[in-house]
C-alpha positions as CSV (number, residue, x, y, z in Angstrom):
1,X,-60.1,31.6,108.5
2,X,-59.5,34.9,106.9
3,X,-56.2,35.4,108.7
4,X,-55.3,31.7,107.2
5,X,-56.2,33.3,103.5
6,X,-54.2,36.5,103.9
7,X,-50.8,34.7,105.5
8,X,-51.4,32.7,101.9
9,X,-51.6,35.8,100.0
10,X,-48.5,37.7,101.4
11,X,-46.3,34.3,101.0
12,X,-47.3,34.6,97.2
13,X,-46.4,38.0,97.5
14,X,-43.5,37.4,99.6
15,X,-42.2,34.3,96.5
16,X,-42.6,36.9,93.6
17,X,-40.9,39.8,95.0
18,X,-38.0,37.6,95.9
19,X,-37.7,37.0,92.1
20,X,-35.5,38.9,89.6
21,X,-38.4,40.1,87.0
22,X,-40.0,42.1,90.3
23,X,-39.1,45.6,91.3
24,X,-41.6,46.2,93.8
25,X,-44.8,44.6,95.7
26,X,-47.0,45.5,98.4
27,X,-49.9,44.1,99.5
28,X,-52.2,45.4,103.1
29,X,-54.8,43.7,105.2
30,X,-57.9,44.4,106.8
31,X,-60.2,42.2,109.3
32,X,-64.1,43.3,109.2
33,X,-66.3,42.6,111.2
34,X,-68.2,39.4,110.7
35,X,-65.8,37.1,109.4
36,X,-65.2,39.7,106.4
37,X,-61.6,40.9,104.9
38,X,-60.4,43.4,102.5
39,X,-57.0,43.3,100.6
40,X,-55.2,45.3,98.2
41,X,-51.8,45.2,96.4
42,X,-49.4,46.3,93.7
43,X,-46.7,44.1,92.3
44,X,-44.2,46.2,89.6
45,X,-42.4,44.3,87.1
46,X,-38.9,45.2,86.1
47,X,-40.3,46.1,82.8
48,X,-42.6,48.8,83.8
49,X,-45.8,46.8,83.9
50,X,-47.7,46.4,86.8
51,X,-50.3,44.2,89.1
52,X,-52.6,46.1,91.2
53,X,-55.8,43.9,92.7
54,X,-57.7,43.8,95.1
55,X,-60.3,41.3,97.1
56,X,-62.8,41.5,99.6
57,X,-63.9,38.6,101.3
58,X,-66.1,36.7,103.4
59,X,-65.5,33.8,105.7
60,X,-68.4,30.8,105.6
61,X,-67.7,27.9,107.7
62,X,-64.4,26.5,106.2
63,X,-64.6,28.7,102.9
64,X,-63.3,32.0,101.6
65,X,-65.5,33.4,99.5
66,X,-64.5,36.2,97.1
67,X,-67.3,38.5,96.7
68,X,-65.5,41.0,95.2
69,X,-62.1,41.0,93.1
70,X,-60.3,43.1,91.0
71,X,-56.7,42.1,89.5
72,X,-56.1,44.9,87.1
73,X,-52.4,44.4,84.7
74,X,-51.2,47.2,82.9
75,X,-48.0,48.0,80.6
76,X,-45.7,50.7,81.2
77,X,-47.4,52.9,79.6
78,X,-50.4,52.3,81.9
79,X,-52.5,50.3,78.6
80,X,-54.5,48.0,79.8
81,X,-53.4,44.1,79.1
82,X,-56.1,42.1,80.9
83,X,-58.0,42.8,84.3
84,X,-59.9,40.2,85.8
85,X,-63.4,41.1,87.9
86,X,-66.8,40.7,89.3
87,X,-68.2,43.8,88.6
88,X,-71.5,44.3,87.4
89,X,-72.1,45.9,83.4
90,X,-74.6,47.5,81.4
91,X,-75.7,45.8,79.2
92,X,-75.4,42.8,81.9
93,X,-72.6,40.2,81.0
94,X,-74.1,36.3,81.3
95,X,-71.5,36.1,83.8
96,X,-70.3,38.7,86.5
97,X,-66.9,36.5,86.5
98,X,-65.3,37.6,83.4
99,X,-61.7,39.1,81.4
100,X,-61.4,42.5,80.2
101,X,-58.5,42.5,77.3
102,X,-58.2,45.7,74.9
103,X,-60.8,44.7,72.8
104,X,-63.3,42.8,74.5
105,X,-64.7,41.4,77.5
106,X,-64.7,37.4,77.8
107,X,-66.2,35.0,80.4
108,X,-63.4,34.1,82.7
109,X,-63.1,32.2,86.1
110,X,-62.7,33.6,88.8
111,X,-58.8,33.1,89.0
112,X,-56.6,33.2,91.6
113,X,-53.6,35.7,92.7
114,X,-51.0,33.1,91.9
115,X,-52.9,32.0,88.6
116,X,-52.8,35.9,87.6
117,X,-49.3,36.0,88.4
118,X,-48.7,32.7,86.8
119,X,-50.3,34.2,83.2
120,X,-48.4,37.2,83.5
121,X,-44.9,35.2,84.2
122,X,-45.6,32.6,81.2
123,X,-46.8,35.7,78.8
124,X,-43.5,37.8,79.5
125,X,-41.3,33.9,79.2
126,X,-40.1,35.1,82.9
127,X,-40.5,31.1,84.0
């Protein structure tokens, strides 16, 4: 199941870094034990920004379940411009799914690798 989920991921990868608005991307694997996986990645964009996330997961019956993410997109300059998570905050957020931006922190889905990478490609006008 996890195995399924990572071949997934690294064809996602694989799609963007084919593209001309992608310098570089990387993305590594780990089985645990217990059905578990880890991933981590980096995609640079030809304009300096960058994608850098990460996952780790669990495998229940048929599901993948994300019990940790990170997907963390910086400018150039290495500003924050969003980062999507799960992390725990003091004072406690209503939700632990939720959107950091510059100025505040939002309830947000947990999203996807392709739906990050699909925000990032609309906001730039790469499509």
């Amino acid at each position: 199941m996890i195995q399924a989920y990572f071949n997934q991921v690294k064809a996602i990868v694989d799609q963007y870094a084919a593209t001309r608005f992608v310098l570089d991307a990387n993305v590594s694997f780990e089985m645990r034990p217990g059905g578990q996986g880890y991933l981590i990645g980096s995609i640079i964009f030809a304009d300096g920004s960058a994608l850098y996330f990460r996952e780790f997961l669990d495998a229940v019956k048929d599901i993948v379940d994300k019990l940790m993410y990170t997907y963390h997109y910086q400018d150039a300059g290495n500003q924050l411009i969003f980062r999507y998570d799960n992390a725990r905050h003091r004072p406690p957020l209503r939700s632990l799914e939720h959107k950091h931006t510059p100025g505040q922190v939002i309830e947000a889905p947990a999203p996807t690798l392709e739906d990050v990478l699909a925000e990032i490609v609309m906001a730039k006008g790469w499509v």
